[in-house]
Structure formats: C-alpha cells, structure tokens
DSSP file (Angstrom, degrees, kcal/mol; ACC not computed):
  #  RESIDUE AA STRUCTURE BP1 BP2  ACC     N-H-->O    O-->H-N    N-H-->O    O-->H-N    TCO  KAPPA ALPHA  PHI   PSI    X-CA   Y-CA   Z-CA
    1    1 A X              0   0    0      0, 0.0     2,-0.9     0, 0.0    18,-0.1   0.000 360.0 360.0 360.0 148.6   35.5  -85.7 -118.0
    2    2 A X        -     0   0    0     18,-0.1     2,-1.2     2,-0.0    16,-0.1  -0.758 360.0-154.1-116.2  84.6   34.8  -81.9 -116.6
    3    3 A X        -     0   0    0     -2,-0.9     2,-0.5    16,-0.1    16,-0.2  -0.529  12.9-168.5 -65.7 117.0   34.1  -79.2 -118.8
    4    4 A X  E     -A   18   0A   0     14,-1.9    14,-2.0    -2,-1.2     2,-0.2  -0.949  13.1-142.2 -79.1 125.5   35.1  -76.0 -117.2
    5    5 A X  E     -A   17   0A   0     -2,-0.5     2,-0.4    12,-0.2    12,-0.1  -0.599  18.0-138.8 -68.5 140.5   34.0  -72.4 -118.8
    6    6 A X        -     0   0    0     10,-0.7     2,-0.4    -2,-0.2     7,-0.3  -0.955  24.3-163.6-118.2 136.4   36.8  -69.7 -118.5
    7    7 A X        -     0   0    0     -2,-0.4     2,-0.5     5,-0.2     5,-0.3  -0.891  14.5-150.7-124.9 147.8   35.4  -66.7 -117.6
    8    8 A X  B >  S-D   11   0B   0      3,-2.8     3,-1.3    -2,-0.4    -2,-0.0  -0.967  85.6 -18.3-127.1 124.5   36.6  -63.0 -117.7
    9    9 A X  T 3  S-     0   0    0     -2,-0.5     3,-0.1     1,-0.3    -1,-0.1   0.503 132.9 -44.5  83.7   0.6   35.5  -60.7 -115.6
   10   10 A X  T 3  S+     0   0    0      1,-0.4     2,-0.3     0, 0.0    -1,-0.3   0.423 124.9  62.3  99.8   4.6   32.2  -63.1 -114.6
   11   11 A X  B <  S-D    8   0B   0     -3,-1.3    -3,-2.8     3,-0.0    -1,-0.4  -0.952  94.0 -90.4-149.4 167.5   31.3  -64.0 -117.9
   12   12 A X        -     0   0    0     -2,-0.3    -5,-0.2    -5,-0.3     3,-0.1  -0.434  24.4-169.6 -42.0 114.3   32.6  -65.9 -121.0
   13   13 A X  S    S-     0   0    0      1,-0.5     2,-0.3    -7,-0.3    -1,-0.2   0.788  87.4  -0.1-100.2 -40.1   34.5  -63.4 -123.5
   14   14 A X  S    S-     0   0    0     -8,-0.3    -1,-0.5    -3,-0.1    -8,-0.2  -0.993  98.1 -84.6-147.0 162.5   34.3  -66.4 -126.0
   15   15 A X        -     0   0    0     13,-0.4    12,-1.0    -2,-0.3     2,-0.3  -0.536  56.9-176.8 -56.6 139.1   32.8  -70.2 -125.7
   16   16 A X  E     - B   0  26A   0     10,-0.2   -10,-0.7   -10,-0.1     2,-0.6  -0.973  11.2-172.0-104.6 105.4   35.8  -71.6 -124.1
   17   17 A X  E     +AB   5  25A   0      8,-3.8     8,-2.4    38,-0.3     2,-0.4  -0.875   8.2 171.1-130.1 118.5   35.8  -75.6 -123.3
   18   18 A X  E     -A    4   0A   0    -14,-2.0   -14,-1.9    -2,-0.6     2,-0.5  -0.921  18.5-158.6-125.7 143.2   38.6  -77.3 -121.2
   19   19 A X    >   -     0   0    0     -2,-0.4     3,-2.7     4,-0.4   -16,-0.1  -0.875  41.3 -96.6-121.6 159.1   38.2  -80.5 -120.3
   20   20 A X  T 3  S+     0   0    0     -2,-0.5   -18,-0.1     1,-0.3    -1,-0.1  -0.203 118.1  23.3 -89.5 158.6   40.6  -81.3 -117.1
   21   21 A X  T 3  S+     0   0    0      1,-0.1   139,-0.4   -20,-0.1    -1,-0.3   0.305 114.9  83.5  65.8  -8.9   43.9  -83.0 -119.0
   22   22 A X  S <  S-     0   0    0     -3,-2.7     2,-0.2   137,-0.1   139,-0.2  -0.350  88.0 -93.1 -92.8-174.6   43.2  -81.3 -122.5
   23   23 A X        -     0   0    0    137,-0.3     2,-0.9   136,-0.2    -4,-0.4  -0.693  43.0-104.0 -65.6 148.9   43.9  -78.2 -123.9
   24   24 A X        -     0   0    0     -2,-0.2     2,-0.4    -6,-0.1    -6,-0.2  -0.519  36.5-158.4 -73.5 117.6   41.2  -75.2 -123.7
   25   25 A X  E     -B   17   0A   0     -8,-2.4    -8,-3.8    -2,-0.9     2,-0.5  -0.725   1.9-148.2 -81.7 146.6   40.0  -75.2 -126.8
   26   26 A X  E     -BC  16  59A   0     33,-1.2    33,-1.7    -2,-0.4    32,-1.0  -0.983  11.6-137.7-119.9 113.1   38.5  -71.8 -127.7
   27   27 A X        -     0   0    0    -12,-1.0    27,-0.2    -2,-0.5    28,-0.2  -0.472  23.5 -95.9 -72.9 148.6   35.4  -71.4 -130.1
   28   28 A X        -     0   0    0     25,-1.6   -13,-0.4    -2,-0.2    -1,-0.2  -0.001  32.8-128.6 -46.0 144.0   34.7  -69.0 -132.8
   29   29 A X     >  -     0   0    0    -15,-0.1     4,-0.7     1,-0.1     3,-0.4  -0.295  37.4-104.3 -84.9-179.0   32.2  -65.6 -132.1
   30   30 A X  H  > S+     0   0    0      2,-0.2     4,-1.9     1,-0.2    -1,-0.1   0.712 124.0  57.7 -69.6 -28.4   29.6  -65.3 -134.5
   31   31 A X  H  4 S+     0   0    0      2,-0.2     4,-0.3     1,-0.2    -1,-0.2   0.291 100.3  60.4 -95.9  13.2   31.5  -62.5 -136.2
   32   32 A X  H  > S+     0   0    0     -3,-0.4     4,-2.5     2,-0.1    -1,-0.2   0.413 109.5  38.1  -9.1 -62.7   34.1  -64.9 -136.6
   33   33 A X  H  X S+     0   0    0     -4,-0.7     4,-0.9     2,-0.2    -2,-0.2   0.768 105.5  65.8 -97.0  -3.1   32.0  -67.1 -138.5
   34   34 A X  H >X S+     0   0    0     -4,-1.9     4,-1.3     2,-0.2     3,-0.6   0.937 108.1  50.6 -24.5 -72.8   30.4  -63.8 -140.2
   35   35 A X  H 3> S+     0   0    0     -4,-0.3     4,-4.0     1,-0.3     5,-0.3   0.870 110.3  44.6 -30.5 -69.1   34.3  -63.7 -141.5
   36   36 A X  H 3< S+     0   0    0     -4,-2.5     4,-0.3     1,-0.2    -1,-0.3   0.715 113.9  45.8 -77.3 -16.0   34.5  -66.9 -142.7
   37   37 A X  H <X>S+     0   0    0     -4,-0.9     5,-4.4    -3,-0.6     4,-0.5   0.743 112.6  52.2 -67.7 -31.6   31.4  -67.0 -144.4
   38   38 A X  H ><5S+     0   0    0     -4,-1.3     3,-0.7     1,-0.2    -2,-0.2   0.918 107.0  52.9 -72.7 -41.3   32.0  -63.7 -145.9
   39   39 A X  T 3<5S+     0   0    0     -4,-4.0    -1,-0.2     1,-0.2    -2,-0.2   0.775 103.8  50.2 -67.5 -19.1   35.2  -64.7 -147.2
   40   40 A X  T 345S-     0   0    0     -4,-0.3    61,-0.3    -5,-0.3    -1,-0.2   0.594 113.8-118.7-107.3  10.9   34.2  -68.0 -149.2
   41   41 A X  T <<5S+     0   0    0     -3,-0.7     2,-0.3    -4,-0.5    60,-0.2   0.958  73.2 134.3 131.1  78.9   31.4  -65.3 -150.6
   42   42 A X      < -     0   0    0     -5,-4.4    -1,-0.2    58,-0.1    -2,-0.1  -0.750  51.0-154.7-126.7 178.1   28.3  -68.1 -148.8
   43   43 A X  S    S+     0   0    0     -2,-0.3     2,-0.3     1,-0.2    -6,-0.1  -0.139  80.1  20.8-138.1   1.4   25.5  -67.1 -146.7
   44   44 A X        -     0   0    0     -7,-0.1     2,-0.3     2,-0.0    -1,-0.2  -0.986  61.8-171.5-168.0 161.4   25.1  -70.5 -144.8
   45   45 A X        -     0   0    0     -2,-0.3     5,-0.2    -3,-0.1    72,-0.0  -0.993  47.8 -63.1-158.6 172.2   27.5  -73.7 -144.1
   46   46 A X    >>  -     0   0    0     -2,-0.3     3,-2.8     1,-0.1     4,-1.2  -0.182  39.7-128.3 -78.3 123.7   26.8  -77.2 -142.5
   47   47 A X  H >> S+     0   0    0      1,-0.2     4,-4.5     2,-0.2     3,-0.6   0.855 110.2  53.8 -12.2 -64.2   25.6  -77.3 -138.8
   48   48 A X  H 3> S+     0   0    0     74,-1.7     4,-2.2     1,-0.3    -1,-0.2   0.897 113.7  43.0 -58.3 -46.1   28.3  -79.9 -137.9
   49   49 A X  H <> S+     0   0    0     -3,-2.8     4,-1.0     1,-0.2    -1,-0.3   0.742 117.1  45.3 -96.1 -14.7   30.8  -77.5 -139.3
   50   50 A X  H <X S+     0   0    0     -4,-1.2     4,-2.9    -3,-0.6     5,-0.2   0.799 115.8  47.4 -70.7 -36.5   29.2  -74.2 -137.7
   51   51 A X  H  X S+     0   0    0     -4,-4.5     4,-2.2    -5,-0.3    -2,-0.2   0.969 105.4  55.9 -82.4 -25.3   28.8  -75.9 -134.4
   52   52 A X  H >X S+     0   0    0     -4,-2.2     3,-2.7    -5,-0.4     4,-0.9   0.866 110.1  58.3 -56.0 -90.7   32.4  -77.3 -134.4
   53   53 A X  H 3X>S+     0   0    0     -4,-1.0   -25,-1.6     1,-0.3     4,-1.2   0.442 101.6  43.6  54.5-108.5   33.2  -73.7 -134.8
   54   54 A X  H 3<5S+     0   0    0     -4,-2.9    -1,-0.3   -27,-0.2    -2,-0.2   0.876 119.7  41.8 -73.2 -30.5   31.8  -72.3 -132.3
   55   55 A X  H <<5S+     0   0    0     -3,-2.7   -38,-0.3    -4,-2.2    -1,-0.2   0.990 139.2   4.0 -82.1 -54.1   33.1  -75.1 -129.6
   56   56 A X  H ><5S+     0   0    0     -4,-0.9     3,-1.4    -5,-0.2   -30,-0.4   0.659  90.2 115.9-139.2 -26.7   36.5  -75.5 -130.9
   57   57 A X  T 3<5S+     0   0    0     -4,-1.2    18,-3.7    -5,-0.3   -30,-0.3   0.741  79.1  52.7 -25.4 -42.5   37.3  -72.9 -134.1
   58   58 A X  T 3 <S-     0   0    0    -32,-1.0    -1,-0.3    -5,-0.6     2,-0.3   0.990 112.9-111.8 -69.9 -54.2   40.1  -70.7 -132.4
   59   59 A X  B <   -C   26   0A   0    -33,-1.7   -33,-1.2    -3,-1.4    -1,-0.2  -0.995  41.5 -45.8 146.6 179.3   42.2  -73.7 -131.4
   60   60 A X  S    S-     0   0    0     -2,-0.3     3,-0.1   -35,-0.2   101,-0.1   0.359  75.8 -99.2 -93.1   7.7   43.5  -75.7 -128.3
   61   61 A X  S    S+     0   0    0      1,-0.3     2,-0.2   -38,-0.2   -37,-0.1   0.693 106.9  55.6 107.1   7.6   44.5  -72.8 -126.2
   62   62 A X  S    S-     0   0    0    -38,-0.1     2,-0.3   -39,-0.1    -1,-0.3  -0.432 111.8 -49.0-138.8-153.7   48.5  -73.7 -127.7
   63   63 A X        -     0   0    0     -2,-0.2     2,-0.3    -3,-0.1     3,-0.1  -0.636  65.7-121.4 -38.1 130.2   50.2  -74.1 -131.0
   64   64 A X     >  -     0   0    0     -2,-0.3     4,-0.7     1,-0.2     5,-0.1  -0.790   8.1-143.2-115.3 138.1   47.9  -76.5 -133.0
   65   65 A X  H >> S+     0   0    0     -2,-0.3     4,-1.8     2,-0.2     3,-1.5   0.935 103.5  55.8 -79.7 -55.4   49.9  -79.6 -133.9
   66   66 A X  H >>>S+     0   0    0     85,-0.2     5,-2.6     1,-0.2     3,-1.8   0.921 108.5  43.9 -30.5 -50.5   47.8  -79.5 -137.3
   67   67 A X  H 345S+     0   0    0      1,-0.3     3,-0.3     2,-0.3    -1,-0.2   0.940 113.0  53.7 -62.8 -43.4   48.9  -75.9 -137.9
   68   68 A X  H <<5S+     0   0    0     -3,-1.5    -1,-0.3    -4,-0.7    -2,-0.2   0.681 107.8  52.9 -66.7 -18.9   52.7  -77.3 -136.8
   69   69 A X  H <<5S-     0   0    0     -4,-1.8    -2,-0.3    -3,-1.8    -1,-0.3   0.828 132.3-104.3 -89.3 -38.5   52.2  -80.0 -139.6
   70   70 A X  T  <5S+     0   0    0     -4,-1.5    39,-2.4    -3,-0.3     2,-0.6   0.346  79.0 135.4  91.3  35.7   51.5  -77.2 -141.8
   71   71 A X  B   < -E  108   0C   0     -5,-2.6    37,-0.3    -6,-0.3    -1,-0.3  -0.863  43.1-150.3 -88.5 115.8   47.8  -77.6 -142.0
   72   72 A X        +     0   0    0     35,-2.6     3,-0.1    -2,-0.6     6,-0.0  -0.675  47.6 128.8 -87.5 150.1   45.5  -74.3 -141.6
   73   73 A X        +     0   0    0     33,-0.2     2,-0.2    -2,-0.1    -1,-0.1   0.053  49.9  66.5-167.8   2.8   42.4  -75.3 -140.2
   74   74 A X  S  > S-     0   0    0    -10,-0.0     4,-1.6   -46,-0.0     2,-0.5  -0.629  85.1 -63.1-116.3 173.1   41.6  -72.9 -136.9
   75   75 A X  T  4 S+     0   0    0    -18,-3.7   -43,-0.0   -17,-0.3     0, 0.0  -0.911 111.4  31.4-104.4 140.0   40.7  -68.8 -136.9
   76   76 A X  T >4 S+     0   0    0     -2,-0.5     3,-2.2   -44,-0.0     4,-0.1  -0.726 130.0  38.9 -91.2 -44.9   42.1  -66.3 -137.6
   77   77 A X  G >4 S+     0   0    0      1,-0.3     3,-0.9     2,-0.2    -2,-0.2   0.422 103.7  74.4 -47.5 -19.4   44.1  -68.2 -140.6
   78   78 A X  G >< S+     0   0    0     -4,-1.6     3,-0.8     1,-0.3     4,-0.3   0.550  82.1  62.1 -93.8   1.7   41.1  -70.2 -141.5
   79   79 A X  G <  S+     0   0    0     -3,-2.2    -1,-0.3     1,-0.2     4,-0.3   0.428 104.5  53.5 -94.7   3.9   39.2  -67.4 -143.2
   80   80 A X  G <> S+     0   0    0     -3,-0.9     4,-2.9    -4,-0.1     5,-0.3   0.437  77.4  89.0-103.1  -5.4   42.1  -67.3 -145.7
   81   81 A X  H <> S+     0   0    0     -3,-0.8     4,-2.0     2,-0.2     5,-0.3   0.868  88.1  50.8 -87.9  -8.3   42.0  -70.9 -146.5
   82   82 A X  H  > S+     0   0    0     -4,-0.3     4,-4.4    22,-0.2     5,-0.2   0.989 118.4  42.9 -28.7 -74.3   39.0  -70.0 -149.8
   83   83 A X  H  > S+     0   0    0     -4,-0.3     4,-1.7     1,-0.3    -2,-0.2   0.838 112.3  47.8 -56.5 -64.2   41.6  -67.4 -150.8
   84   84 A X  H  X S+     0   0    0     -4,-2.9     4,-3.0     1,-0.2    -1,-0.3   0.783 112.6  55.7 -61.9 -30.8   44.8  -69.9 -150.3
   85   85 A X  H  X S+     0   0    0     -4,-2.0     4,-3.5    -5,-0.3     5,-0.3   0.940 103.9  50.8 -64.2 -52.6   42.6  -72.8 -152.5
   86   86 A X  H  < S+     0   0    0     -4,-4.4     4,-0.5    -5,-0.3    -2,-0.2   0.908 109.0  54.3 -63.0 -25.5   42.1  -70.7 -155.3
   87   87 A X  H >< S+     0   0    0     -4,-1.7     3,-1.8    -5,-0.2     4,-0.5   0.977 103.1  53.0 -69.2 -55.0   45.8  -70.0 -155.3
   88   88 A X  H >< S+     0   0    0     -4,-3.0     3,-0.6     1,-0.3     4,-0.5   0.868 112.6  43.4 -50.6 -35.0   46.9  -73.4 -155.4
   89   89 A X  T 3< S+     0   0    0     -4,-3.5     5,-0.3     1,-0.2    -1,-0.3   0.539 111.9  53.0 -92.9   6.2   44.7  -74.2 -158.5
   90   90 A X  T <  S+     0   0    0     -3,-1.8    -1,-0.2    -4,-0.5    -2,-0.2   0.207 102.1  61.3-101.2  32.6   45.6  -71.2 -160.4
   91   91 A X  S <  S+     0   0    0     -3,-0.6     2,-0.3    -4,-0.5    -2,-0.2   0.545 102.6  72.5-115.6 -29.6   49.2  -71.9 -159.9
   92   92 A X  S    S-     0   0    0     -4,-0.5     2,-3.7    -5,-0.4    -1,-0.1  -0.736  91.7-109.5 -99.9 144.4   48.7  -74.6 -161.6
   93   93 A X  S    S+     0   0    0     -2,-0.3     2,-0.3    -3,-0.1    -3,-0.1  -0.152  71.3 120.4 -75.0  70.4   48.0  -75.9 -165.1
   94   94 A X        -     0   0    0     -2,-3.7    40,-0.1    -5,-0.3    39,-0.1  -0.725  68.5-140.7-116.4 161.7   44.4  -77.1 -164.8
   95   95 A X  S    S+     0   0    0     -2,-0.3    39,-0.1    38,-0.1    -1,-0.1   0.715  75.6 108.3-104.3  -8.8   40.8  -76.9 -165.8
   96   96 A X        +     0   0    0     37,-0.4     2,-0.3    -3,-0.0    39,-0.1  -0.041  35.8 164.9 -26.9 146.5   39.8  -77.2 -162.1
   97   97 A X        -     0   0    0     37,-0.1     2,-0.3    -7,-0.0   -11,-0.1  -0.801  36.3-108.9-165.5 139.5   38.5  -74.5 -160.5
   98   98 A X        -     0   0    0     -2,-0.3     2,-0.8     1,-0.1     3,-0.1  -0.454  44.5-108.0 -77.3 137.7   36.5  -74.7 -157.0
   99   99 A X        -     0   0    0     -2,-0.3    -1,-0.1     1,-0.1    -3,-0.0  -0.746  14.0 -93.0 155.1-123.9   33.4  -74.2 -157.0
  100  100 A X  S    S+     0   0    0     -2,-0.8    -1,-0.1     1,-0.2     3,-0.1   0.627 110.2  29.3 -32.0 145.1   30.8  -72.3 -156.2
  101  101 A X  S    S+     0   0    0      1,-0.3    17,-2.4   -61,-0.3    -1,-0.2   0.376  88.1 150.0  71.9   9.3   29.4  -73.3 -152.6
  102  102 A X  E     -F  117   0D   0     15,-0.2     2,-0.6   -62,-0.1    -1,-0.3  -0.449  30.2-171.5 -74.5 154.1   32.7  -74.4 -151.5
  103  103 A X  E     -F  116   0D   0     13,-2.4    13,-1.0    -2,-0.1     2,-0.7  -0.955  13.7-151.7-123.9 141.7   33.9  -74.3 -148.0
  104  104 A X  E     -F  115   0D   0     -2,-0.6    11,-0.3    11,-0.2   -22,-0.2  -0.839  13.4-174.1-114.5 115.2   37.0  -75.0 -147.6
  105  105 A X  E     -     0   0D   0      9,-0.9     2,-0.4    -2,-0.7    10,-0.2   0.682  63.6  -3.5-110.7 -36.3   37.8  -76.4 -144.4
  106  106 A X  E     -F  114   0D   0      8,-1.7     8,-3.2    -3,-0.2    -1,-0.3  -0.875  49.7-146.2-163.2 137.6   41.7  -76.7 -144.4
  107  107 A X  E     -F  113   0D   0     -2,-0.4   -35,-2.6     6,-0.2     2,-0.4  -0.606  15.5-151.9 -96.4 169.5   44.7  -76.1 -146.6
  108  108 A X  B >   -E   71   0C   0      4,-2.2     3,-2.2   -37,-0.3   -37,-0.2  -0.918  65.8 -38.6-146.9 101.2   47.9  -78.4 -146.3
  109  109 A X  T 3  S-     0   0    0    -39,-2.4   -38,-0.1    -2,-0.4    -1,-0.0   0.963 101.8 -72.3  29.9  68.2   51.3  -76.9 -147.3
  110  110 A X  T 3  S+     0   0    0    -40,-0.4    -1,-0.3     1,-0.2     3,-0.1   0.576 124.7  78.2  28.1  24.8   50.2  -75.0 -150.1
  111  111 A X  S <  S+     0   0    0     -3,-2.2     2,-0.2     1,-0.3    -1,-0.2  -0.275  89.2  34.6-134.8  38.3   49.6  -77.9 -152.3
  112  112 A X        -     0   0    0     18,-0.2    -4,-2.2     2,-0.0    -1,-0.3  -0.623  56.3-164.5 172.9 139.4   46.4  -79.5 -151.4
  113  113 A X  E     -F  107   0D   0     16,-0.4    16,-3.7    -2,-0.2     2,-0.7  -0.964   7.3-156.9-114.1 138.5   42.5  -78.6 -149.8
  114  114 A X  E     +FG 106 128D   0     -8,-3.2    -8,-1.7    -2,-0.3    -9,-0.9  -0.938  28.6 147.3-113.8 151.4   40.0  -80.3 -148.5
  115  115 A X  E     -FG 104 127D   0     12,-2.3    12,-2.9    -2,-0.7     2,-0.3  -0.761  31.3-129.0-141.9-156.3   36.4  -79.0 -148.5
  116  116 A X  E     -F  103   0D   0    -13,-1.0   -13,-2.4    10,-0.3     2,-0.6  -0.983  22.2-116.7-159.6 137.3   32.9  -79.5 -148.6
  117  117 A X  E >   -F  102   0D   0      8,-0.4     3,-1.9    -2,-0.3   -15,-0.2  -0.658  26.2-147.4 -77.5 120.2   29.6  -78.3 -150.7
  118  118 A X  T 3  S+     0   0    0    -17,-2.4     3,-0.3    -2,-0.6    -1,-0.1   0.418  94.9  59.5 -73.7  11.4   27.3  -76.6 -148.3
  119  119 A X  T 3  S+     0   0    0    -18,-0.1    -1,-0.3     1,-0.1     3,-0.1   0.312  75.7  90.5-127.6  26.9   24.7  -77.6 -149.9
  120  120 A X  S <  S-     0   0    0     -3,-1.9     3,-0.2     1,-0.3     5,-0.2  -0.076 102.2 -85.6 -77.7   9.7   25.2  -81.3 -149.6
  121  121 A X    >   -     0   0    0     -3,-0.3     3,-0.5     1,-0.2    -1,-0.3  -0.468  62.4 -48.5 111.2-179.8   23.3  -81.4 -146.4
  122  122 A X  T 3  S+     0   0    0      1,-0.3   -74,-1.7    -2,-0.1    -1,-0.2   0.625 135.5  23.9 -90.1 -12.7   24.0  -80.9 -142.5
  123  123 A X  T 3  S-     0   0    0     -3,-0.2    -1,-0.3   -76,-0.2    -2,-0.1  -0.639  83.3-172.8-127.3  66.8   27.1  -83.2 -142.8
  124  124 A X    <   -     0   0    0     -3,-0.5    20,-1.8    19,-0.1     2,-0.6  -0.016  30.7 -95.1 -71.9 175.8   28.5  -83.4 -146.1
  125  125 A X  E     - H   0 143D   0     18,-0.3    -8,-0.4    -5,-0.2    18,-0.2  -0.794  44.7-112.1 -89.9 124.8   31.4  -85.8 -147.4
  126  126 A X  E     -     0   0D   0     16,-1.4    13,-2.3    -2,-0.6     2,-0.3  -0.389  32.9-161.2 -38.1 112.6   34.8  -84.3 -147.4
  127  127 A X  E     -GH 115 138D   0    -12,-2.9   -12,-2.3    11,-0.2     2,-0.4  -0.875   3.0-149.9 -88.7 163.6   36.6  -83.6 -150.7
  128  128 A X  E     -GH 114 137D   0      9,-2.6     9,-2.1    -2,-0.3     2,-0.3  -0.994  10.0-168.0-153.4 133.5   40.1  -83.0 -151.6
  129  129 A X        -     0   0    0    -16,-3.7     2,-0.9    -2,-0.4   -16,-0.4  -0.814  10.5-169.4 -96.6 116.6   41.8  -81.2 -154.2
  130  130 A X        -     0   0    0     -2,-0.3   -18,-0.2   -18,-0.3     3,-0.2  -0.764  46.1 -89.0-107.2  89.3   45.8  -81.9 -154.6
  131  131 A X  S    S+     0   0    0     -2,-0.9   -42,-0.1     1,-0.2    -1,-0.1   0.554 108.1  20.7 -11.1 154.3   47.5  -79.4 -156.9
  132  132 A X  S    S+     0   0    0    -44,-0.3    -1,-0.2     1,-0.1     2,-0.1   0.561  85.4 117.1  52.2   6.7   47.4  -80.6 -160.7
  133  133 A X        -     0   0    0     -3,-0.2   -37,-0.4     1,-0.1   -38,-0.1  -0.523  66.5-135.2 -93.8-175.8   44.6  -82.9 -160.7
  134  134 A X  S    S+     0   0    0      1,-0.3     2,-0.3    -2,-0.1   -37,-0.1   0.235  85.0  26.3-121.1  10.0   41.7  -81.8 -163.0
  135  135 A X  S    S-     0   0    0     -5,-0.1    -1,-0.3   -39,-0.1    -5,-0.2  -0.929  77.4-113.8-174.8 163.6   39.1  -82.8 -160.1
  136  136 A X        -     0   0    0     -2,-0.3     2,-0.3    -7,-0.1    -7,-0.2  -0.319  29.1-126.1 -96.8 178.0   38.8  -83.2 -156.7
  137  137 A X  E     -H  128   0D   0     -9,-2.1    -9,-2.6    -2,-0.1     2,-0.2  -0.934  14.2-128.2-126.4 135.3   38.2  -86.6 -154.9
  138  138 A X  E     -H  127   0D   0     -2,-0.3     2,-2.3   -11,-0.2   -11,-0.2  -0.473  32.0-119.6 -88.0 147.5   35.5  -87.4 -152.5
  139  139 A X  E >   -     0   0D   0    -13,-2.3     3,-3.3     3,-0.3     2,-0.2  -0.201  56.8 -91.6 -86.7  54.9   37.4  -89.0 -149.1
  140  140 A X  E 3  S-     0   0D   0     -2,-2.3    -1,-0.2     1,-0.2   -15,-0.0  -0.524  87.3 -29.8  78.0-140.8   35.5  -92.3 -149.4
  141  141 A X  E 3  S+     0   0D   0     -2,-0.2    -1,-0.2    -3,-0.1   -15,-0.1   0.502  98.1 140.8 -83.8 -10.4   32.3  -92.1 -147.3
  142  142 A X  E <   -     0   0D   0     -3,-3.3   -16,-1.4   -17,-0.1    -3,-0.3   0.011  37.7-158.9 -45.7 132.0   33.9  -89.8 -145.0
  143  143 A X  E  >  -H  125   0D   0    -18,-0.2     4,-1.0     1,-0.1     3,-0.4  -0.547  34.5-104.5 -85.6-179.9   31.5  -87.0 -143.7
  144  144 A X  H  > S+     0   0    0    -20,-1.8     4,-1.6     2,-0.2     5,-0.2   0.874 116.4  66.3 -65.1 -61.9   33.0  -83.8 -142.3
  145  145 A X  H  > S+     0   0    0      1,-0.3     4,-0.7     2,-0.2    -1,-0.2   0.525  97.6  61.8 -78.0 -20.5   32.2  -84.7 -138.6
  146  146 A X  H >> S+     0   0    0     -3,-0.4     4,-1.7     2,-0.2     3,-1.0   0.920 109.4  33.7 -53.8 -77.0   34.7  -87.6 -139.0
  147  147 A X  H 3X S+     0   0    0     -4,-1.0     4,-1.8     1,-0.3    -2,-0.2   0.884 112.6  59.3 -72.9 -11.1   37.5  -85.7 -139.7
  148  148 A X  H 3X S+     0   0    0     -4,-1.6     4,-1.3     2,-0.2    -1,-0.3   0.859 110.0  51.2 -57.2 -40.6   36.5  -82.6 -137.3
  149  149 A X  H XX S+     0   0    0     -3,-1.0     3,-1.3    -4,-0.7     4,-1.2   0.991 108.8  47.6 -79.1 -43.6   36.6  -85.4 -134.9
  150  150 A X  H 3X S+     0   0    0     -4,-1.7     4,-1.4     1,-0.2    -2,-0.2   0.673 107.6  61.4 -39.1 -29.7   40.2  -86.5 -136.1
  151  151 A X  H 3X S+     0   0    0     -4,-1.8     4,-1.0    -5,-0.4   -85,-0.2   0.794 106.5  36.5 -26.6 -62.9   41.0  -83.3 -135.8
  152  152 A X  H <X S+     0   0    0     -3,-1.3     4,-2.1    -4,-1.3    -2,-0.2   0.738 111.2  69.1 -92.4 -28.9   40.4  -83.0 -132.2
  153  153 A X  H  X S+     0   0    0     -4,-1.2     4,-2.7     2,-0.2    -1,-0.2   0.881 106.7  35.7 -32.4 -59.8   41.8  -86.6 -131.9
  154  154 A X  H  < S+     0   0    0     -4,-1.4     4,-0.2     2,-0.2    -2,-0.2   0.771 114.1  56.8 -90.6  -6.5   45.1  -85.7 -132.7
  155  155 A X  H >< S+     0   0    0     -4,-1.0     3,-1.4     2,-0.1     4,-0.3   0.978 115.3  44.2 -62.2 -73.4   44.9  -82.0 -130.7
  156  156 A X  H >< S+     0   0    0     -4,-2.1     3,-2.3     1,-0.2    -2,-0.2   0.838  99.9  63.8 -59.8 -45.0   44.0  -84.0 -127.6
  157  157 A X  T 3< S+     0   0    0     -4,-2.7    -1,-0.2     1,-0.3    -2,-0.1   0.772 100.4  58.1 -50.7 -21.6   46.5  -86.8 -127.8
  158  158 A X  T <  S-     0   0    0     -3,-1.4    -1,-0.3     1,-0.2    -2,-0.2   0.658 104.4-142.0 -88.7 -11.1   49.3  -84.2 -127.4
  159  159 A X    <   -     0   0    0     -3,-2.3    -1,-0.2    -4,-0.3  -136,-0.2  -0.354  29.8 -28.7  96.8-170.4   48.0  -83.0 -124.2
  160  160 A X              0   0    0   -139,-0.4  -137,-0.3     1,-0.2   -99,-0.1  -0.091 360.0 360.0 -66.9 175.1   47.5  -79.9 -122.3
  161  161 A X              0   0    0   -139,-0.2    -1,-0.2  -101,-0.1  -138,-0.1   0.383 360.0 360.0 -83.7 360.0   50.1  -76.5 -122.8
C-alpha cells in the first residue's frame, strides 16, 4: 500500500491519507477536535480515539456508507452526536441519563449511541445505549480501536469515489 499526502498549494490544508485503491480519508484539525471536545463539555479523550481523529475524522473523501446507513460518526455531524444522545434518552421514559465523561462516538438512527468513558484509559471498551433501557451495555470486551477499525473496514470495502 502507498500513502499519498494531498497537498494545496505545497502543503497539507488538512492530514489527508489516500491509500492507492481507497478513498482519501481526511482527518480532523485540532480545532476540530477543540469542537468536539467542547461540545461533550471534556477537556481530554482517549489517544486511540484522538489519533483516529486526526487520520481519518472528516471522512473517506465521499458519502460515508456509515452515515448512508444512518450512522453519524465523522465531522462536522460528529460534534452533535453528545447533543443527539441526550435527546434520545430524554425522549424517553427512563432513569438513564449519560454520564459525565462521556464521549460519544456515534449515533444510529436516532434511537441508539455508542460511547466510551474517557477516563477508562487510552482505549476504553465501547458502550451502547438503545432508547428505553435504564443502562447502557458494555460491547463485550470490545475496546474502541476495534470498532474504529470496523469502521474503516467497511469505508474501505466500498472502494474509492
């Protein structure tokens, strides 16, 4: 495989990584993840999910088949998914409520999040919330970098635009 950098103008306007037969995926700025931090009200989130981020956080450089599934999980959309969590469980009759230290990594047709506690370490285990329950459920053993990587699994399998 060949990573290329796309450059404007002689330099990189944002990390860009296309690897010859993928889509370019385009990473997150720092004031990008400024955003998203600011918005789930945190001051820090886990490495794996900061550096995925910045390598891949805008998107594949297309339509994101998640996003086409109806999954938020890329920027700009992804600094709303805090905002979009708290709606789904106050829409509902529960004693749930997320929180504090959550990041919430993607919403899924406005009835279900998964996230992660940022202070569960540089790779925490995934949870997921599913409208109406009265707690969320840890995804097995999965850490986060598993499903970042499924993520990017199922981006790449569709191919280039």
């Amino acid at each position: 495989m060949k990573i290329i950098p796309r450059m404007s103008r002689g330099k990189p306007s944002r990390p860009v990584h296309t690897i010859v037969g993928m889509p370019a995926w385009e990473g997150c700025t720092d004031a990008d993840i400024s955003v998203i931090l600011q918005a789930h009200g945190l001051s820090h989130m886990p490495h794996v999910y900061e550096n995925w981020l910045r390598q891949y956080g805008r998107g594949p450089g297309r339509d994101p088949i998640f996003h086409k599934q109806g999954g938020i999980a890329y920027m700009p959309e992804v600094f709303e998914n805090s905002a979009e969590a708290r709606a789904i469980v106050a829409g509902m009759p529960t004693s749930y409520e997320l929180p504090p230290g959550a990041l919430v990594v993607s919403t899924w047709q406005g009835y279900m999040f998964e996230f992660v506690m940022t202070d569960d370490g540089d790779d925490p285990p995934l949870l997921v919330y599913i409208e109406g329950e009265d707690v969320a459920q840890r995804q097995g053993s999965r850490p986060l970098s598993n499903w970042l990587a499924d993520l990017l699994r199922t981006e790449n399998s569709q191919g280039c635009s």
